[in-house]
C-alpha positions in Angstrom: 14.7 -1.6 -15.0 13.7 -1.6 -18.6 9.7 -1.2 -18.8 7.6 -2.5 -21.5 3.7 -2.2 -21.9 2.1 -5.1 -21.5 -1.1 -5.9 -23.7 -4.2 -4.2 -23.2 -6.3 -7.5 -23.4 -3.8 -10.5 -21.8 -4.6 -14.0 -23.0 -7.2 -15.7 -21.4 -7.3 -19.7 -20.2 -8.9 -22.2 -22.0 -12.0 -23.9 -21.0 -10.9 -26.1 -17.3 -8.0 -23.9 -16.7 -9.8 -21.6 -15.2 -9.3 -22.6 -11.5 -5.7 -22.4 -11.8 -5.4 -18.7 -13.2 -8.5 -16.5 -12.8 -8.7 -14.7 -9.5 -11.2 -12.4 -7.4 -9.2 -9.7 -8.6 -9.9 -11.1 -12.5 -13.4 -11.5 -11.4 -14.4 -8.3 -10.6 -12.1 -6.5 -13.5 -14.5 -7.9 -15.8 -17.8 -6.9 -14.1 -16.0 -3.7 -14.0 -14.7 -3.4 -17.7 -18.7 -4.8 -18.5 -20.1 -1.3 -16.0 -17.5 0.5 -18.4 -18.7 -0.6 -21.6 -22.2 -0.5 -20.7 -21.7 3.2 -19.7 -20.2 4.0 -22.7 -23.3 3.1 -24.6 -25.2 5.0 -21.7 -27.4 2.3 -20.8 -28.9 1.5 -18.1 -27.5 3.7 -14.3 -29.0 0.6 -12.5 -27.8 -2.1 -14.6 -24.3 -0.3 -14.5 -24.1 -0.2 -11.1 -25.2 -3.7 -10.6 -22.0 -4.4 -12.2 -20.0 -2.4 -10.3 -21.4 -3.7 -6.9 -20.7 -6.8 -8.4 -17.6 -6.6 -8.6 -16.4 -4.7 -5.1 -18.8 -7.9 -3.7 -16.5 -10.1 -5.2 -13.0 -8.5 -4.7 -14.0 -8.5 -1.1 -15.0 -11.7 -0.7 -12.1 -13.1 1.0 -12.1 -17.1 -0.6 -10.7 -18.1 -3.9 -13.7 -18.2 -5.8 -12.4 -19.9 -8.9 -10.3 -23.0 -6.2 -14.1 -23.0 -4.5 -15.5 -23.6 -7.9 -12.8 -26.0 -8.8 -13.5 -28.2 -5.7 -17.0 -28.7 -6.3 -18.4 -26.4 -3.8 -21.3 -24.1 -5.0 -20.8 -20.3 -5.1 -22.3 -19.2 -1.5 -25.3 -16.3 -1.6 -23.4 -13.3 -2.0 -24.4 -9.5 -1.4 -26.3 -8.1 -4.9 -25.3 -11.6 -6.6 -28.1 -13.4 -8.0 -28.6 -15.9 -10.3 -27.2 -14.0 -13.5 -23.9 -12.7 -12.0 -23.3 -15.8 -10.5 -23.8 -17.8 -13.9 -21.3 -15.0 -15.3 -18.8 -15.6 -12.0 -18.7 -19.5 -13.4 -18.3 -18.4 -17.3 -15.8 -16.2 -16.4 -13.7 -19.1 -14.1 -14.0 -21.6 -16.8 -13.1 -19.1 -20.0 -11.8 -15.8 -18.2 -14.1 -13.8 -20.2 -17.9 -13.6 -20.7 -20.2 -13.6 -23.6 -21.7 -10.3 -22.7 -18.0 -8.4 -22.2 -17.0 -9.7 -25.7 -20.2 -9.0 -27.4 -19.7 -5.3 -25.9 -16.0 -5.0 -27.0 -17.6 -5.9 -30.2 -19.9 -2.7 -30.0 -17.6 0.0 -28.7 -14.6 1.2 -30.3 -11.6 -0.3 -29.2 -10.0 3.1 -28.5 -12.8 3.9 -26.1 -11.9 1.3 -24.0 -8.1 1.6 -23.9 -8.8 5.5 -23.3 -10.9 4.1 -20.4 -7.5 3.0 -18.4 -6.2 6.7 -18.3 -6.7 7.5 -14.8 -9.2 10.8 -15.1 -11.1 9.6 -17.3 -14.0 7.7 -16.5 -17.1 6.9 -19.6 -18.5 10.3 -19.5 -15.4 12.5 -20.0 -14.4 9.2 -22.9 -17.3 10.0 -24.8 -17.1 14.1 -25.0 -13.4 13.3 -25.9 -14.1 11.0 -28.5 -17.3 12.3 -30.5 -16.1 16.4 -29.4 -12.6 16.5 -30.1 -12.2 13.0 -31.9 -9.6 11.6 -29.0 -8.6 8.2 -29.7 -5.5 7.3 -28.3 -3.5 8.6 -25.7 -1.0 10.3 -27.8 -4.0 12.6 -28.8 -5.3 13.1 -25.5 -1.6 14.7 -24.2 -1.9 16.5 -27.6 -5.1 18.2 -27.0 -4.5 18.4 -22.9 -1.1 20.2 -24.3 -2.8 22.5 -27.1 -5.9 23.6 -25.0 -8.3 22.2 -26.7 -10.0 20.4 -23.9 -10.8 23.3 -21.8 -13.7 24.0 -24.5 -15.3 20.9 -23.3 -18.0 21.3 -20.6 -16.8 20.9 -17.4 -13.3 20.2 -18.2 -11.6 22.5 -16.0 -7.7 23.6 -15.8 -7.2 21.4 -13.0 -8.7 18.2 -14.7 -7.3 19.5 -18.0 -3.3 19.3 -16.1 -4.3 16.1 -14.6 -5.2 14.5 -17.8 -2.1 15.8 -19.0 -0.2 14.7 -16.3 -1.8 11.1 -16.8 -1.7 11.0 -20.6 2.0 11.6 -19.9 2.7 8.9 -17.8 0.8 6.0 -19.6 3.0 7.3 -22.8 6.2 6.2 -20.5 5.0 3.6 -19.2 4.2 4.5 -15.9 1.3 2.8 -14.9 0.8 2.4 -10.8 -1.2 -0.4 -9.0 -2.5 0.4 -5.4 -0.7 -1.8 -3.3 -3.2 -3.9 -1.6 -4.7 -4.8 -5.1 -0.6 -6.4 -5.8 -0.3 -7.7 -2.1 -2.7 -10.5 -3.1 -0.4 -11.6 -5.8 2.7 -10.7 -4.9 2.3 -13.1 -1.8 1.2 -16.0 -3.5 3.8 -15.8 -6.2 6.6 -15.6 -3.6 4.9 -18.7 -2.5 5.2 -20.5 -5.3 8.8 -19.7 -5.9 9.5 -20.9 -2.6 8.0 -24.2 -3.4 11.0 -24.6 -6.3 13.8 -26.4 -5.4 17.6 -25.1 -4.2 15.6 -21.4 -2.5 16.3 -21.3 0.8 14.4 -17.8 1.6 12.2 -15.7 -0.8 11.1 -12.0 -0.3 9.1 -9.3 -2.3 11.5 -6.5 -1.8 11.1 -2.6 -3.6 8.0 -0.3 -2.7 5.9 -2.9 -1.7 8.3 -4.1 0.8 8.2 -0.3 1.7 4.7 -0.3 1.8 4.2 2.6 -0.4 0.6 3.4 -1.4 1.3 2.4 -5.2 3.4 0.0 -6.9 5.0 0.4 -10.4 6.5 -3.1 -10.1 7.7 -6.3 -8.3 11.3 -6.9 -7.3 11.4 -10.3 -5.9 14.5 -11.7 -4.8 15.6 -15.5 -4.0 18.4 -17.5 -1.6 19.5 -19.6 -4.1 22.3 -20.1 -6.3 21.7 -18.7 -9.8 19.8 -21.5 -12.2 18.3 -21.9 -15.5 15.9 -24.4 -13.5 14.6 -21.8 -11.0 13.9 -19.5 -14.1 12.1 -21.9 -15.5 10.1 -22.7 -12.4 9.4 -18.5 -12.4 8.4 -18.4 -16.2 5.9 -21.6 -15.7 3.8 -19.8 -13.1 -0.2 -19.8 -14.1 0.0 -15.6 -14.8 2.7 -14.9 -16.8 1.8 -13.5 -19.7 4.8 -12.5 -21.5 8.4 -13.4 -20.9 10.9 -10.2 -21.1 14.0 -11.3 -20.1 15.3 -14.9 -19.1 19.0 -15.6 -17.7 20.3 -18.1 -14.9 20.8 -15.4 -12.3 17.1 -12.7 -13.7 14.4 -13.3 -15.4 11.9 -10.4 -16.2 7.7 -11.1 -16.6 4.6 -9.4 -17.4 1.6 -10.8 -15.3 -1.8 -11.0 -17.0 -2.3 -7.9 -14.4 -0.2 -6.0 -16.5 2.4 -6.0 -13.6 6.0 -6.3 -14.5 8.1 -8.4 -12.1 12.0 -9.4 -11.8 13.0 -12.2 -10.2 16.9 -12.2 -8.9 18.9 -15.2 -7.7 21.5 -14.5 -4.8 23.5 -16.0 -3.3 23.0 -16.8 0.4 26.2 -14.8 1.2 24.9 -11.7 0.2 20.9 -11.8 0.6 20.6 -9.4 3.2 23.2 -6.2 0.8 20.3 -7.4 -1.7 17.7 -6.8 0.2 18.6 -3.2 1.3 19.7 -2.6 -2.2 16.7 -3.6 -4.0 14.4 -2.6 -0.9 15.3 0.8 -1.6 14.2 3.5 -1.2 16.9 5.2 -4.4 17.4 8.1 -1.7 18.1 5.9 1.5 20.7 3.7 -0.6 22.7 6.7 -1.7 23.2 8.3 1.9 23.8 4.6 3.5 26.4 4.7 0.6 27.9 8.3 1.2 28.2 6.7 4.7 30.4 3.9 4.2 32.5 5.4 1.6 33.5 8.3 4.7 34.2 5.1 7.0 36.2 3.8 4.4 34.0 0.7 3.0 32.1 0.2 -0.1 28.5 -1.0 -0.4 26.6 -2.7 -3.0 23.9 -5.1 -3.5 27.0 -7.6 -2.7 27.6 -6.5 0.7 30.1 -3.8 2.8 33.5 -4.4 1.8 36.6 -3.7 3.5 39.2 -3.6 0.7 38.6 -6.7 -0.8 37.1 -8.6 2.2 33.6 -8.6 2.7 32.2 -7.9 6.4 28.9 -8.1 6.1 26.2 -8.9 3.7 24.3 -12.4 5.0 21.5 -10.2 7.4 20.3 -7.2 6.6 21.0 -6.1 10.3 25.2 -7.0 9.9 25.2 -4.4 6.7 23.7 -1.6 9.2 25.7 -2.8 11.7 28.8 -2.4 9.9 27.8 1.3 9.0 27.2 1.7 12.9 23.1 2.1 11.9 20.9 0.2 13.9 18.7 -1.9 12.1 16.4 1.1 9.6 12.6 -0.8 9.5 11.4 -1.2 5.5 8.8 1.7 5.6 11.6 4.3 6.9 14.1 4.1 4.4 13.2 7.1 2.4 16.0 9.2 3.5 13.7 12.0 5.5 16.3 11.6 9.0 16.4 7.7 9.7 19.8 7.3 8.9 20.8 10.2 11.7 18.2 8.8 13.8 19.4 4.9 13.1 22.9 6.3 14.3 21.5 7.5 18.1 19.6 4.2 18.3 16.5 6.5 18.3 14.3 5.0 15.8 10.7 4.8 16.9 8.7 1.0 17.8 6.7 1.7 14.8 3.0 0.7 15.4 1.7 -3.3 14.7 -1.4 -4.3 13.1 -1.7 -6.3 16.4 -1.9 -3.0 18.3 -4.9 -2.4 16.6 -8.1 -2.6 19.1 -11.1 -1.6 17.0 -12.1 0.0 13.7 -13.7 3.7 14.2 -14.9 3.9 10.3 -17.8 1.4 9.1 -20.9 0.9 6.8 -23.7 -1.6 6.7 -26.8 -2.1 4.6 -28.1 1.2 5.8 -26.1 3.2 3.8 -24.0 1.7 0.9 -22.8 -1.2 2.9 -22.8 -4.9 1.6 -23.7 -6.5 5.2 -26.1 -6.2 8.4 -24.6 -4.5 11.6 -24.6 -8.4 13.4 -22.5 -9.4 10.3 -20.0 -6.6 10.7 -19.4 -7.6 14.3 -18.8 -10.7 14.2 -16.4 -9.9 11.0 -14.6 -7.5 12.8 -14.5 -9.8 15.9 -13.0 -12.4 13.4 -10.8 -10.0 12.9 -9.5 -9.8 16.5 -11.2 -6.5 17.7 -12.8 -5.2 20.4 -14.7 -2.5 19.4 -16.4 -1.1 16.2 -17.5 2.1 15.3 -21.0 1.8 12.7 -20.3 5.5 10.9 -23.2 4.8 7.7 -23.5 7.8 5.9 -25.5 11.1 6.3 -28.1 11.9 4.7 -27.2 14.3 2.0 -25.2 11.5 0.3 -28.6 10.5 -1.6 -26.5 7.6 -3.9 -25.3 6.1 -0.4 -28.8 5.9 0.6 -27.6 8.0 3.7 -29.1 8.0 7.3 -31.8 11.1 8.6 -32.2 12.1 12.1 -34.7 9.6 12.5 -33.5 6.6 10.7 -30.2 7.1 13.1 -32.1 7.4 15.7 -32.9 3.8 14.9 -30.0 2.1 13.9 -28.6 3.5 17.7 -31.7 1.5 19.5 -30.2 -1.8 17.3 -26.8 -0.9 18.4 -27.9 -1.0 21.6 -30.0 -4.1 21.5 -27.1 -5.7 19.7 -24.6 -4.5 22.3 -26.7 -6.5 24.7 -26.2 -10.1 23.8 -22.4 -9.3 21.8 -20.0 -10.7 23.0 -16.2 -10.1 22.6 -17.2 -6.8 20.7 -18.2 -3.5 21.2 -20.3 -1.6 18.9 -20.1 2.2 19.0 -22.9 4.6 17.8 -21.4 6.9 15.1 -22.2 8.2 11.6 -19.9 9.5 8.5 -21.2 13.1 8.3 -20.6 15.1 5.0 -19.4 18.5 5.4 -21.2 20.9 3.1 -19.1 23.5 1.1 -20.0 26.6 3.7 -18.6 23.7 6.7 -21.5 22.9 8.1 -22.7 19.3 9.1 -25.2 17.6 7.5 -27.2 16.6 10.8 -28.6 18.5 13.3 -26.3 18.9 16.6 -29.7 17.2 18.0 -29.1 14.1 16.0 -25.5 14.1 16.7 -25.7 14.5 20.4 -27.2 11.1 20.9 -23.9 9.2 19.1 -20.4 8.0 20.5 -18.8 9.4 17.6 -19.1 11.8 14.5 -16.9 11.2 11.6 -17.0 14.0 9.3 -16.0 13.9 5.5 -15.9 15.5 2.4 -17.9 14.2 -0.7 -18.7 16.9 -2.9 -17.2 20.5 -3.8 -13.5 19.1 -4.5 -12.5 22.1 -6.4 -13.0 24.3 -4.3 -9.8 26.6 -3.8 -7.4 26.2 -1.6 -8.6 28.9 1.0 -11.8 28.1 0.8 -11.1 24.4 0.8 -8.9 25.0 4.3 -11.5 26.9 6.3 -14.4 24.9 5.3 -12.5 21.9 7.1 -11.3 24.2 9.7 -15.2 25.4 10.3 -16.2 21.7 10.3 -14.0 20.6 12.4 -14.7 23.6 15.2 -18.1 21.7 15.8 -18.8 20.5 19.5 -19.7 17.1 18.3 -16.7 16.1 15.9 -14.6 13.8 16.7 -12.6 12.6 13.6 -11.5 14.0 10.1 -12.5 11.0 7.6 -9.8 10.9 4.7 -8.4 14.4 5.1 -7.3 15.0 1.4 -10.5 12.6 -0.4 -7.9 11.9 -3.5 -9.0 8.2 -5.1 -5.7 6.7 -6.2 -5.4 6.5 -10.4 -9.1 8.2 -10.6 -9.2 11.4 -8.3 -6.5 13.7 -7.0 -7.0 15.1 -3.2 -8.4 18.3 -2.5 -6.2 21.3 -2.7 -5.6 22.0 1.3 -3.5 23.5 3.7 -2.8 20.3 5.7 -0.4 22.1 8.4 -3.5 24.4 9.1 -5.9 21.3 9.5 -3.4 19.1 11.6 -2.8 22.3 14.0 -6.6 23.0 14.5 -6.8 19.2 15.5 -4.4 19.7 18.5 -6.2 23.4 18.9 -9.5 21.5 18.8 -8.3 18.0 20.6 -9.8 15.8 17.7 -8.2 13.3 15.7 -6.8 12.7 11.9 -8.0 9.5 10.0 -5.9 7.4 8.3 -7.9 5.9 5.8 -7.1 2.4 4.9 -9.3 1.3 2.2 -7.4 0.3 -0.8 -7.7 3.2 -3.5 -7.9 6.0 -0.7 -4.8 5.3 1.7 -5.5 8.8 3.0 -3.5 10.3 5.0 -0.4 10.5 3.4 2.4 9.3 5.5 4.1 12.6 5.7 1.0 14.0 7.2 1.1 10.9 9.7 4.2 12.1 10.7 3.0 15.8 11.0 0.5 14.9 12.9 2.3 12.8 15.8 4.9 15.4 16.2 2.0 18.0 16.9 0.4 15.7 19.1 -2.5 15.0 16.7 -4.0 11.3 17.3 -4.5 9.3 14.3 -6.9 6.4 13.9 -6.4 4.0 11.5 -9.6 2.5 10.1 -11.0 1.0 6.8 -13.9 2.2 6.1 -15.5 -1.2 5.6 -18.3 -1.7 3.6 -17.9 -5.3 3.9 -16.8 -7.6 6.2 -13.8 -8.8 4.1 -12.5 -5.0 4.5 -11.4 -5.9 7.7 -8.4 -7.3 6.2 -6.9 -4.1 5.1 -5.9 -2.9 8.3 -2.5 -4.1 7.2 -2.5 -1.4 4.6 -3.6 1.3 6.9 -0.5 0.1 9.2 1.8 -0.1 6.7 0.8 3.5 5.7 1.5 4.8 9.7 5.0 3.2 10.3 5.7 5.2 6.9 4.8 8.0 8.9 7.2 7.2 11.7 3.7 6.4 14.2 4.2 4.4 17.1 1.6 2.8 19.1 0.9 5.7 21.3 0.3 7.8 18.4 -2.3 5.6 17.1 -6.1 6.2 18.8 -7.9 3.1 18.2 -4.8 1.0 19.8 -6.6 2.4 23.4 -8.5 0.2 25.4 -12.8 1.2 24.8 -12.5 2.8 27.9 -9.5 5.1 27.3 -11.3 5.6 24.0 -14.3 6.5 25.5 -12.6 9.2 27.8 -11.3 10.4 24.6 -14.6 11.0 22.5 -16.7 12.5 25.7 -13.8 15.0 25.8 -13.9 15.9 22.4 -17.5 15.5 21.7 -18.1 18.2 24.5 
């Protein structure tokens, strides 16, 4: 697929056409770009992260704030949002900019701020790069990753110096990556549109996302329809497109004002379901499907499994594995890692189901870093259609998370408790995300932890550590009597921060030596643990628990992610912790907690 990179600085919407184009998403990437550019300039750390609150607070917010606007309604009283950022939330609706983010685009150098989009490289490093080494572009940042010459900045070691290679690289290719829950949002509501247009019978997002992989280079979407200049039209008219690439009756190729590329393929009805495994992918799965077909004597293509010249099968994606004497391989599995021999004994495991989901076991309020109270959260996660929550606010050696003593947990447990007490339809469990120092240790004294249902420990600090060290200060942690689970085993922040360097097969086989469990971590940039780990894990007996790590209660809604992640991991219901009743999970903790 032929990649072009889209502009740095897409075209924004007159004045009124705001409603109809500027999302959450569009929101919050300027208050983010504005904390960028006001870094840069080092002012303010509090006004800075006003911004960035800002604009998690409004890419969580779960309403279309610019169709709210657009009907009238006021903006409601949101977390951190007062009367400035909300008069910039309606400026940047109507105009999709602000005065302030163009008068600072004004002030820095333009090169600072494209240098800011290289994943590493946040306003600190931009600034030692660009007055120390004059780095301007990203050709010169591979150049002086390549040469050396960053290693004689401070604190730019040889494993940030190779990932700023690594990254320098890719944007020079053109291989920018979006998480996939920040594309889910418009990937669905484009397919929505283009079913609206008339002649498509069916519409589906196929590719990674349909895979659910973690990141998403691009959108294949495909339509039941019979090829037509009209439908291309319809595509090329939608409200984001910035740029047109490609146009013909049967594709058409876009740019969104995200910078996401997307292809759009007419076909016919006949053969939708040979297109869907075909463009599903993954590259891997469609060769070995291939190889098998070709040694029963048939050819497949994205036109369906031919016998000679006949064709017999290609409408369903289930008659094209049936043909190959498959069952039916889910989206998530087809990576070619053993679903194709499993597919042929019928084995294939009842992946797990967002419904199976019971409660959360990872979540923050306004005692930590959270954006609302622990009454809010229930009912949220209640909304949500759990049973039980686990409130896991952070200790107290995160100081920027505000994080909880001994004693200020000591009260947040008597409001769980009182809470518990009039709740209904939801369950709130006692628990705290504990760091784990570099020697292993806990933050909290066993004391502290004694009194909770749950400990969640993490990592927060100390990412470099080597991998030896790394592994046995996990290992230590996770030998305490009070732990329970391993928050975000490999803490890696997708297109900013690469995971620790860790022996994983020596952490999942002290969780079935220790009887604890493995998080699967679900918020959006983290989507931590990998699936291969998932799939470590259940065959070692390891539980996993899928949670979000909400700090809001829109977070709720990326579950789906955190699911999507597990079937990748071949998990099944049973493999899954927080699809057990509260009282199973209770049995659980006391055990492990011992």
């Amino acid at each position: 697929m032929p990649r072009t990179r889209p502009p740095e600085r897409p075209p924004r919407p007159g004045p009124g056409a705001g409603a109809a184009a500027v999302s959450n998403a569009d929101i919050a990437a300027v208050f983010e770009e504005i904390a960028n550019l006001l870094e840069l300039e080092e002012q303010n750390p509090f006004r800075i992260r006003a911004y960035r609150n800002a604009a998690r607070t409004v890419l969580g917010f779960a309403p279309d704030i610019a169709a709210l606007l657009g009907s009238g309604q006021a903006l409601p009283k949101l977390p951190g949002i007062g009367e400035d950022l909300a008069a910039k939330i309606g400026e940047i609706v109507q105009t999709g900019s602000c005065a302030l983010r163009e008068r600072l685009r004004k002030e820095v150098p333009p090169v600072l701020v494209d240098l800011l989009s290289i994943p590493g490289l946040g306003p600190t490093r931009v600034r030692h790069v660009y007055h120390e080494l004059g780095v301007q572009t990203p050709q010169q940042l591979y150049a002086a990753a390549k040469d050396g010459r960053l290693g004689k900045l401070h604190g730019f070691g040889a494993r940030l110096q190779e990932k700023l290679l690594q990254a320098a690289g890719a944007r020079l290719q053109g291989g920018r990556r979006f998480p996939l829950a920040a594309v889910a949002p418009a990937a669905e509501k484009l397919a929505e549109y283009l079913r609206r247009a008339p002649g498509v019978a069916e519409v589906t997002v196929a590719g990674s996302f349909r895979r659910m992989r973690d990141t998403v280079g691009d959108l294949d979407i495909l339509a039941a329809a019979q090829a037509s200049e009209e439908l291309m039209r319809h595509f090329q008219a939608y409200p984001e497109v910035a740029e047109v690439l490609a146009s013909g009756p049967a594709r058409a190729s876009v740019v969104l004002r995200s910078g996401l590329q997307v292809d759009l393929r007419a076909i016919e009805p006949q053969a939708y379901g040979a297109a869907l495994v075909y463009f599903t992918g993954s590259k891997a799965h469609n060769i070995a499907i291939r190889k098998r077909a070709q040694e029963r004597g048939f050819k497949l293509s994205e036109y369906g499994v031919f016998e000679g010249s006949r064709r017999i099968a290609g409408r369903t994606e289930d008659s094209v594995y049936g043909a190959l004497g498959l069952a039916p391989v889910p989206p998530e599995l087809r990576e070619d890692r053993g679903e194709i021999e499993v597919a042929a004994r019928g084995r294939l495991p009842h992946l797990v189901e967002r419904a199976d989901l019971r409660g959360d076991l990872h979540a923050h309020t306004r005692a930590s870093d959270g954006f609302n109270t622990l009454e809010e959260m229930a009912q949220a996660a209640r909304a949500a259609g759990l049973e039980y929550l686990a409130i896991t606010d952070h200790s107290q050696r995160l100081k920027v998370a505000h994080g909880l003593d001994a004693a200020a947990l000591r009260r947040q447990g008597a409001e769980i408790d009182a809470l518990n007490r009039r709740l209904r339809g939801i369950t709130l469990l006692k628990g705290i995300e504990v760091d784990i120092l570099e020697n292993g240790d806990l933050d909290l004294p066993d004391e502290a932890l004694a009194q909770l249902d749950l400990v969640v420990g993490a990592v927060h600090s100390y990412f470099d550590l080597p991998r030896a060290r790394q592994t046995r200060r996990l290992l230590r942690a996770m030998e305490h009597r009070r732990f329970a689970i391993l928050a975000h085993p490999t803490g890696r922040l997708i297109g900013e921060r690469e995971g620790i360097d860790v022996d994983m097969p020596a952490v999942i086989e002290a969780a079935r030596a220790r009887g604890c469990c493995l998080e699967l971590n679900a918020q959006p940039q983290r989507m931590d643990l990998f699936d291969l780990h998932c799939r470590a894990a259940s065959e070692r007996g390891v539980p996993v628990c899928v949670s979000t790590d909400a700090h809001r209660t829109g977070d709720f809604d990326n579950l789906r992610y955190g699911v999507g992640q597990a079937r990748r991991g071949w998990l099944e219901k049973k493999d899954v912790l927080n699809t057990r009743p509260l009282a199973e999970l209770r049995h659980f903790l006391k055990r492990c907690m011992r």
